[in-house]
C-alpha positions in Angstrom: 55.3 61.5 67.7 56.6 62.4 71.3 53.2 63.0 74.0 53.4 65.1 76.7 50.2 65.9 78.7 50.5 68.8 81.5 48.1 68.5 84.5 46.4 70.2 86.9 48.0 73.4 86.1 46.6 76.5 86.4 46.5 78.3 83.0 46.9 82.2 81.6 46.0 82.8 78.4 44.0 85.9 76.7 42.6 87.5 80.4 41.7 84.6 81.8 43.1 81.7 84.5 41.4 78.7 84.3 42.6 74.8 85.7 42.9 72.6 83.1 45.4 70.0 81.2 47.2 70.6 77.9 48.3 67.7 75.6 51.7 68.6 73.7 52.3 66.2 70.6 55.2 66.7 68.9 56.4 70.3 68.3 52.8 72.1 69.0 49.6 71.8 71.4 47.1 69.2 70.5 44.6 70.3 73.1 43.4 72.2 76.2 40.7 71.0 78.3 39.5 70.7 82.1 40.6 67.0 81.5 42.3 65.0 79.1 42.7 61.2 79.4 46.5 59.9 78.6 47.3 56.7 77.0 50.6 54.2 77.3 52.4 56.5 74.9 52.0 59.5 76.8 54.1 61.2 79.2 52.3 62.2 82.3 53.6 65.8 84.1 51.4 67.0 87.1 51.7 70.2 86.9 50.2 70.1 91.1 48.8 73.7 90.4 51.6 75.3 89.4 50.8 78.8 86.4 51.4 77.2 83.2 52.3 80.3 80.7 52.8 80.6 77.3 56.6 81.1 76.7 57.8 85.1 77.1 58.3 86.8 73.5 61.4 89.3 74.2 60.9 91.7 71.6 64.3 93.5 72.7 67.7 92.3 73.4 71.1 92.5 72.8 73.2 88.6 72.5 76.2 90.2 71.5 77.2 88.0 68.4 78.8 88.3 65.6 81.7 90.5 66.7 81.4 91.3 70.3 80.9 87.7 71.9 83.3 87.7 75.0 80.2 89.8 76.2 77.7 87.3 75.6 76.9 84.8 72.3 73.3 83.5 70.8 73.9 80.2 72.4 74.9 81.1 76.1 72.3 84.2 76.1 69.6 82.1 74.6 70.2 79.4 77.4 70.1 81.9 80.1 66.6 83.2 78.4 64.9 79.5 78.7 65.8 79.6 82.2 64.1 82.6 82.9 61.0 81.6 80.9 61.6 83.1 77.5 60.8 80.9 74.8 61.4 83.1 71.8 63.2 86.7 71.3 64.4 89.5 68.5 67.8 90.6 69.0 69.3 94.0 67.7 71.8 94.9 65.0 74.1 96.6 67.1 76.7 94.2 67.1 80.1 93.8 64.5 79.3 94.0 61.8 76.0 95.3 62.2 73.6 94.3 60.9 72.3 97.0 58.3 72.3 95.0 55.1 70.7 92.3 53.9 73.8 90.3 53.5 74.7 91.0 56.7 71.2 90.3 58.6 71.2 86.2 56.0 74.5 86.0 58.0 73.5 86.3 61.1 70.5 83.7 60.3 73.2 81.4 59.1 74.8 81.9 62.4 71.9 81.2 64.6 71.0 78.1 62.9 71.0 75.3 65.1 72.5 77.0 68.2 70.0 78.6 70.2 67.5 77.3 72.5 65.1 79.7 72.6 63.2 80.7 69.1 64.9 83.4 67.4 64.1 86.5 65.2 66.5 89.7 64.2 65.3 93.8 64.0 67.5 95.3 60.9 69.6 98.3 61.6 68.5 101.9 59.9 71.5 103.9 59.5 71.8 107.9 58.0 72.5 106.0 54.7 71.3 103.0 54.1 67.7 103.5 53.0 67.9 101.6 50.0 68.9 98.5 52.0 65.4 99.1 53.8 63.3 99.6 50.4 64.3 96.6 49.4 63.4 94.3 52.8 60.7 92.3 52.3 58.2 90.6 54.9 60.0 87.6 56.8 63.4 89.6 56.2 63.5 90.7 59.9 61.0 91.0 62.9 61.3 95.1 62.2 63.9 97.9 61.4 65.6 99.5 64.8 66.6 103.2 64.5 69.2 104.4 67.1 67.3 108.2 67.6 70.0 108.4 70.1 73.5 108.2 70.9 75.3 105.1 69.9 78.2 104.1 68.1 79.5 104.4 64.7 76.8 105.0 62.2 73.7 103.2 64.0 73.1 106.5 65.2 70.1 107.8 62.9 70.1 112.0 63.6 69.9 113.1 59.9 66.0 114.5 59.7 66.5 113.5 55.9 67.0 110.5 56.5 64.4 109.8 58.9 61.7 110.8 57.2 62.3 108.7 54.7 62.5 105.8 57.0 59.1 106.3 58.5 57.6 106.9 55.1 59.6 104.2 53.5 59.8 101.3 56.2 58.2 98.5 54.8 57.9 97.0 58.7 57.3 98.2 61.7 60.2 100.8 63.0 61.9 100.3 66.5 63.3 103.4 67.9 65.5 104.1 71.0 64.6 107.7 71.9 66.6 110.2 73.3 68.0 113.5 72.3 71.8 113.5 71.4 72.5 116.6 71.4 71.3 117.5 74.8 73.1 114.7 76.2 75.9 115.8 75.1 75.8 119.2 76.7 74.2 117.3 79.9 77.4 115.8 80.0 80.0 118.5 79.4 78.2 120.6 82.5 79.0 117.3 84.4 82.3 117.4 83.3 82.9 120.8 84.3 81.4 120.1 88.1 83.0 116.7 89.0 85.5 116.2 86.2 85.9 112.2 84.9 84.6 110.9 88.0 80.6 111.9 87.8 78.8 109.5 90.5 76.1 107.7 88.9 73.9 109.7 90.7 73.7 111.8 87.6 73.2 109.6 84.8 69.1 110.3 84.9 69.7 113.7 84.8 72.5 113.6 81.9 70.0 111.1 80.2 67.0 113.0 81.4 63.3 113.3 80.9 63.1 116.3 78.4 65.6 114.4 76.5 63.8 111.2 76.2 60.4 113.5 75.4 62.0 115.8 72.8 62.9 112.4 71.1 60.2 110.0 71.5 57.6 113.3 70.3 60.0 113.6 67.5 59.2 109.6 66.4 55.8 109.8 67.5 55.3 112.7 65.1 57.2 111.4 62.1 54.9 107.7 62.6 51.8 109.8 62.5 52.6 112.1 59.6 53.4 108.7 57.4 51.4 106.3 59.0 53.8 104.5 59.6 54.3 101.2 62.0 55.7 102.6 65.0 57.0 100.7 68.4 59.0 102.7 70.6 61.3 101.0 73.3 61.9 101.2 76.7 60.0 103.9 78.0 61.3 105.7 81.0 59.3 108.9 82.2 56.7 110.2 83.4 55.9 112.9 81.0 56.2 110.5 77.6 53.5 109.0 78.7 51.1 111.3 77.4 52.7 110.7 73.5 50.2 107.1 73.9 47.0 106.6 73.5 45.4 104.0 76.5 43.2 101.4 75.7 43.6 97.3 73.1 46.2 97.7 71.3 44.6 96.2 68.2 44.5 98.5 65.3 47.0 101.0 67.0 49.7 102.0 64.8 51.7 103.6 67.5 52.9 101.2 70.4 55.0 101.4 73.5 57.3 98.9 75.6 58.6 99.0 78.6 61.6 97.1 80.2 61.6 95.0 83.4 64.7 97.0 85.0 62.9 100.3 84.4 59.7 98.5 86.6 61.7 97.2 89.1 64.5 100.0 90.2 64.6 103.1 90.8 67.0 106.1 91.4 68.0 105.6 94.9 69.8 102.4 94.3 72.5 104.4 92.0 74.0 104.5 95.6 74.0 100.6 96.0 74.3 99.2 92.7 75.9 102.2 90.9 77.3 100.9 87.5 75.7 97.7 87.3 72.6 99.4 86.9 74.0 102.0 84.3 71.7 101.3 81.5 70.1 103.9 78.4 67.7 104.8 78.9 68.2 106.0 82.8 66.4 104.6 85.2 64.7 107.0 86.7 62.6 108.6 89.7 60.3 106.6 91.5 57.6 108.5 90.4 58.3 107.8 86.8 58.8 104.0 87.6 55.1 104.4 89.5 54.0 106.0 86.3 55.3 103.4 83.6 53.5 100.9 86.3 50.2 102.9 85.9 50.2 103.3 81.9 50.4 99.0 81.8 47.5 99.0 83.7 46.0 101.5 81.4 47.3 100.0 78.9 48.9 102.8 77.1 51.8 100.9 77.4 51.8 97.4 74.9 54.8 95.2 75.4 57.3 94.3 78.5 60.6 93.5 77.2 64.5 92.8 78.5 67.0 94.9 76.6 69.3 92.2 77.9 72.5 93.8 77.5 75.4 92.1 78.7 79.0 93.4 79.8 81.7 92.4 81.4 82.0 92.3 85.1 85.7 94.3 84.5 83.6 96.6 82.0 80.8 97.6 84.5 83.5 98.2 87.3 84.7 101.4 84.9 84.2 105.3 86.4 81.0 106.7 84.8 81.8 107.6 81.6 83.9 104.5 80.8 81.3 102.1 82.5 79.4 100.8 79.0 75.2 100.9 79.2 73.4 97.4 80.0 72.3 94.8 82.2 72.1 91.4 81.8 68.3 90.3 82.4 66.7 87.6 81.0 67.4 84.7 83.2 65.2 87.0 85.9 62.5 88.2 83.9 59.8 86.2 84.6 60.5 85.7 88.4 60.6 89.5 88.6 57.2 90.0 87.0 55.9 87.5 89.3 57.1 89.5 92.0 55.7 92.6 90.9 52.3 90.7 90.7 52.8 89.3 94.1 53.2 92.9 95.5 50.0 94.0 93.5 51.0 96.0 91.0 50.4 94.1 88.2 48.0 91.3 87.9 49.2 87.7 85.9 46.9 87.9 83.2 48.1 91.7 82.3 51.9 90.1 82.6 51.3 87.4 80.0 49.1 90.1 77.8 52.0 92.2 77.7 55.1 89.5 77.3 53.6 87.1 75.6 51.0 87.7 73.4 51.0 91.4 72.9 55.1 90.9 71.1 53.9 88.2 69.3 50.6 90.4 67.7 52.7 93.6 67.2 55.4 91.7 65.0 52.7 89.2 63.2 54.5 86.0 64.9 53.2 82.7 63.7 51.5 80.3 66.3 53.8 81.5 69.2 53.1 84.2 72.0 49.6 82.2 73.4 47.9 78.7 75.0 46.2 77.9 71.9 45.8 74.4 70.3 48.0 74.2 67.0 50.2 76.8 68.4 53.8 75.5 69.1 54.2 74.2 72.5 56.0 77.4 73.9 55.4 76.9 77.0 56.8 78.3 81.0 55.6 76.1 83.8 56.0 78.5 86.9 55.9 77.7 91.0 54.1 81.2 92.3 55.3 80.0 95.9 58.8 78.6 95.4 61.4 81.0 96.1 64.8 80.9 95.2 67.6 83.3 95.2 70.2 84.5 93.0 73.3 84.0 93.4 77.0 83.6 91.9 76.6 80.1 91.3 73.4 80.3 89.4 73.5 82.4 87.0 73.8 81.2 83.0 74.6 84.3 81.1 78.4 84.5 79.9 78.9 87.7 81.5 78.2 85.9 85.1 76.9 88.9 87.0 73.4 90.3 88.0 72.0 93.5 89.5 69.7 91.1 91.2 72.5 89.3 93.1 71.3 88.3 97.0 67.8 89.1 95.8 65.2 86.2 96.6 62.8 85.5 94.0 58.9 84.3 95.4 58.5 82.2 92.1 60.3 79.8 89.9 61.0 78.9 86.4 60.2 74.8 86.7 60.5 74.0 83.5 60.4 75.2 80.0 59.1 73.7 76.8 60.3 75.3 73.3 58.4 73.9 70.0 57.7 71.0 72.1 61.1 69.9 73.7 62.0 70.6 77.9 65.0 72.7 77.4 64.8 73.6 81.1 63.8 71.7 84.0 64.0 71.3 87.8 66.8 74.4 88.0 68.7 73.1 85.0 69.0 73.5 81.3 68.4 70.1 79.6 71.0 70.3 77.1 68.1 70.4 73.9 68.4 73.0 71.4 65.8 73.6 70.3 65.0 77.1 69.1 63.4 77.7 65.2 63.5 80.8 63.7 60.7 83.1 63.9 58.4 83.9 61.3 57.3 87.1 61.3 54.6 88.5 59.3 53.6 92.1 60.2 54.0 94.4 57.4 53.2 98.1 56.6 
């Protein structure tokens, strides 16, 4: 079997840094130690100091395929994650056709197989109707069921209160939601209508998509969860004022989680005025008190999980007028270099970033041997350079869409490679060409 033994790197794993080697044989971690001795069959990288992370678990994104894949596709987005340091992720059923049977979701495994290069795992779509598709998933089915409690399209959008109460006392896994109030959108956006016509600036969007919407929501989910005991993870926080729905402190035995998304740490309102469109996404971003907020509730760990909600559209798409311009950034090749940022300003510390991306995801959905430096685990695996900066531009990005919000920005760490069940898929600024994602085996059940 294929040896690999990692080097004086500097390791993050369950709170603590220490230096250290790691031996990879085959497709999983043999052992972790302050020194490890190779042999002639073993292949020798010195990792010269460099943070050697488990692989980021992206418990939210959006890859676009089947049906919508001149946007993005499972291979393409996948590659673009491994480059960013994502080793596994969980994309959503919104896509054509959704993915709200069971037929539908063994298709979509069928069409992963053997194309991506990150690890893969799939939410299941709750619908106003389809309830006894739900009953009937069992554990290993899907990572978790994703309700739509806010505008979408077709019938993802779950608004019948029938209907969700029987999800969240039915759901036999955990229940994703996207939280915000439809109906007060909507009439957010017909007084916006009436003041600037079609052409709203994007100024606007967080107060058409605005705190009390989100809250009314989210309280609304948060309630149902606690009135069932149900499994509960609600995504990509915004506000301020939401935060008070979570309860701080370890997440373990909480049946009520929260995520955040790296675009709501990193941006605020004021660069609607720079950015506009591309940084159109729903939920809004925000003020930057609110982005100070969702900051503060990691550290106090009322919020669980930092995910992507990689979303990708066109660059033609994006260029739209404000009601046209579709919702979504494409993220993941930048996630990790972001976070890093975001620890080198101070705001987070490294060993709360790999708490929440790595191994908190892979606890909340039951993931096997992924999401942590352990020996037997898969060899999931980010090597990063803290101190060597890069910046984005035109020429290097991977996702299909080939645009990014964080165009001209220069990073202050690097991806150097990445190691998925074993294999380099990424190395030295380039993909390797390996595919080597598995599907994910999730085992967290009501």
């Amino acid at each position: 079997m294929n040896k690999q033994l990692i080097t004086n790197a500097r390791m993050v794993n369950e709170g603590q840094i220490t230096e250290g080697d790691l031996l990879i044989v085959g497709e999983r971690i043999e052992k972790i130690a302050p020194a490890i001795a190779a042999d002639d069959t073993t292949e020798v990288i010195d990792a010269a100091g460099a943070v050697l992370m488990p692989g980021m678990v992206d418990d939210q994104v959006h890859f676009r395929e089947p049906g919508l894949t001149y946007k993005g596709d499972l291979a393409t987005e996948s590659a673009a994650a491994v480059a960013g340091g994502i080793t596994s992720f969980m994309d959503m059923p919104n896509v054509s056709p959704q993915t709200t049977t069971r037929e539908a979701m063994r298709d979509k495994y069928s069409i992963a197989a053997g194309r991506c290069t990150a690890n893969y795992g799939f939410h299941f779509g709750a619908t106003n109707s389809n309830i006894e598709e739900i009953r009937a998933l069992e554990v290993g089915d899907a990572c978790g069921i994703k309700a739509f409690m806010g505008a979408s399209t077709g019938d993802m959008l779950v608004d019948d209160p029938e209907a969700l109460d029987k999800l969240f006392r039915d759901a036999p896994l955990i229940v994703l939601t996207h939280c915000e109030d439809s109906p007060m959108i909507r009439e957010a956006e017909q007084a916006a209508r009436r003041q600037y016509g079609e052409d709203v600036p994007m100024s606007e969007h967080p107060a058409i998509r605005s705190a009390d919407a989100c809250l009314k929501s989210s309280t609304l989910a948060t309630t149902l969860a606690r009135k069932h005991d149900a499994l509960l993870h609600v995504l990509h926080l915004t506000t301020e004022v939401e935060m008070g729905l979570f309860d701080p402190g370890p997440r373990t035995g909480k049946r009520v989680t929260a995520e955040v998304c790296v675009h709501h740490l990193w941006f605020d309102e004021s660069r609607y005025a720079e950015l506009g469109t591309r940084i159109k996404c729903n939920p809004a971003i925000k003020r930057p008190e609110d982005r100070a907020a969702l900051i503060k509730a990691l550290n106090d760990e009322r919020i669980d999980v930092i995910a992507t909600d990689h979303a990708p559209h066109t660059a033609d798409e994006k260029a739209n007028s404000y009601f046209l311009a579709p919702a979504g950034l494409p993220l993941v090749q930048h996630t990790v270099p972001l976070l890093f940022d975001l620890v080198d300003r101070g705001e987070l510390s490294l060993e709360l970033v790999v708490d929440r991306a790595c191994h908190a995801p892979a606890d909340l959905f039951g993931v096997r041997d992924r999401g942590y430096l352990r020996e037997g685990y898969f060899a999931d695996l980010a090597l990063v350079d803290p101190e060597k900066s890069w910046q984005v531009t035109a020429d290097n990005l991977l996702a299909k869409c080939q645009w990014s919000p964080f165009e001209g920005h220069r990073f202050t760490a690097s991806v150097e490679k990445t190691y998925v069940n074993g294999t380099v898929v990424y190395s030295d600024g380039a993909l390797t060409g390996a595919v080597a994602g598995q599907r994910l085996e999730c085992s967290r059940a009501r």
